[in-house]
C-alpha positions in Angstrom: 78.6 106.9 90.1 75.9 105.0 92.0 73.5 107.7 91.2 75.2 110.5 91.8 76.5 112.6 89.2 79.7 113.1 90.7 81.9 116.6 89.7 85.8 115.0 89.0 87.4 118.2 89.3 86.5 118.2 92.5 89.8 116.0 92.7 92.0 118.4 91.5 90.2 122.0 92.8 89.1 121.3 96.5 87.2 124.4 96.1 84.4 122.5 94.1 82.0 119.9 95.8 82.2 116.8 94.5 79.0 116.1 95.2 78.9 112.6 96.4 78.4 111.4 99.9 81.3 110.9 102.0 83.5 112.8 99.0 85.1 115.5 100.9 85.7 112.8 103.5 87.7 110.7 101.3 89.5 113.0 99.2 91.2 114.5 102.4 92.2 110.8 103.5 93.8 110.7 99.9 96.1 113.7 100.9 96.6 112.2 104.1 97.7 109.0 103.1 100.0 110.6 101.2 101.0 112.7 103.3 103.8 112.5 106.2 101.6 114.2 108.7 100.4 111.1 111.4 98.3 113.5 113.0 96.3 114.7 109.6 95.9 110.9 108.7 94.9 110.0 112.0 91.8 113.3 111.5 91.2 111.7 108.4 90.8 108.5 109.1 88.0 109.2 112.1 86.3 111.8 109.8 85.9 108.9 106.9 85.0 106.7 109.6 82.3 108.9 111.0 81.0 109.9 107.5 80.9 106.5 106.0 81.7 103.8 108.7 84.9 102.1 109.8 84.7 99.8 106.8 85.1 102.8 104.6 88.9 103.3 106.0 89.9 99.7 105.6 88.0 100.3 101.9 90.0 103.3 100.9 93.2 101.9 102.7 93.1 99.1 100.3 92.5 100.8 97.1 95.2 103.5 97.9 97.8 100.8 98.8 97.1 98.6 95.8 96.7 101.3 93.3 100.0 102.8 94.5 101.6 99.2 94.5 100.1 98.5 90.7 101.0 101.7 89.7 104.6 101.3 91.0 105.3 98.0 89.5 103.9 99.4 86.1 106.2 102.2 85.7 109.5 100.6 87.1 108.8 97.9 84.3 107.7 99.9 81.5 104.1 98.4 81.3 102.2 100.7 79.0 98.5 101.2 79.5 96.6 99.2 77.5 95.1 101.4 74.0 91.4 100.5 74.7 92.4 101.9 78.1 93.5 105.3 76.5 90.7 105.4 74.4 88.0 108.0 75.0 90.0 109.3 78.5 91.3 112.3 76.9 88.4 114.5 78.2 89.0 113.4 82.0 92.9 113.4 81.5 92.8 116.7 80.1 90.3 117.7 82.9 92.1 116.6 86.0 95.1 118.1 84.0 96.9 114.7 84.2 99.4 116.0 81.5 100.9 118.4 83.3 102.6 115.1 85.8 105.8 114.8 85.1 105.3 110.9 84.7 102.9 111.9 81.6 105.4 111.1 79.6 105.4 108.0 80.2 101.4 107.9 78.8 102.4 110.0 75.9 104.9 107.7 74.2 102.5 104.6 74.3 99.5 106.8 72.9 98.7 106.0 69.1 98.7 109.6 68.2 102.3 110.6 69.6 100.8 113.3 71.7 103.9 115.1 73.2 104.0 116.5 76.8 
């Protein structure tokens, strides 16, 4: 990722550096904007903003809300992924342990194989 070689299980094990500048920074804004804790987004927010400048919030603000919104509107309506989007994710989905979501079931049934959760 932009030169970086980035470590993605930094995602899911906080213990592990992801290795990318400004990483740390926005994976805790992730939490936070998830979160219910005003006062941890608020620290979040000015911690991105100070790692990676104020356009960095507005950046990640976007991508959260529209990924949130797209995923939303996907699973209300049934929309399976598309295959070609399946294909050749099994190594990240199976190292971010993304079958152990409950909404994994929801991939499973659309995958050409049948893999059960």
């Amino acid at each position: 990722m932009l030169g970086h070689e980035v470590d993605l299980k930094a995602i899911v094990d906080r213990q592990r550096d992801i290795r990318l500048p400004g990483g740390d920074e926005l994976l805790t804004f992730s939490d936070a904007v998830l979160g219910t804790d005003v006062a941890e987004l608020d620290k979040a927010r000015t911690a991105l903003s100070d790692s990676l400048g104020p356009a960095a919030v507005s950046a990640a603000s976007i991508i959260a809300a529209s990924f949130t919104k797209n995923d939303r509107v996907a699973n209300g309506t049934g929309i399976p992924a598309e295959p070609r989007m399946m294909e050749g994710a099994e190594d990240i989905r199976e190292l971010l342990g993304l079958w152990n979501f409950k909404s994994a079931v929801n991939t499973s049934r659309h995958l050409p194989e049948g893999r059960a959760v």
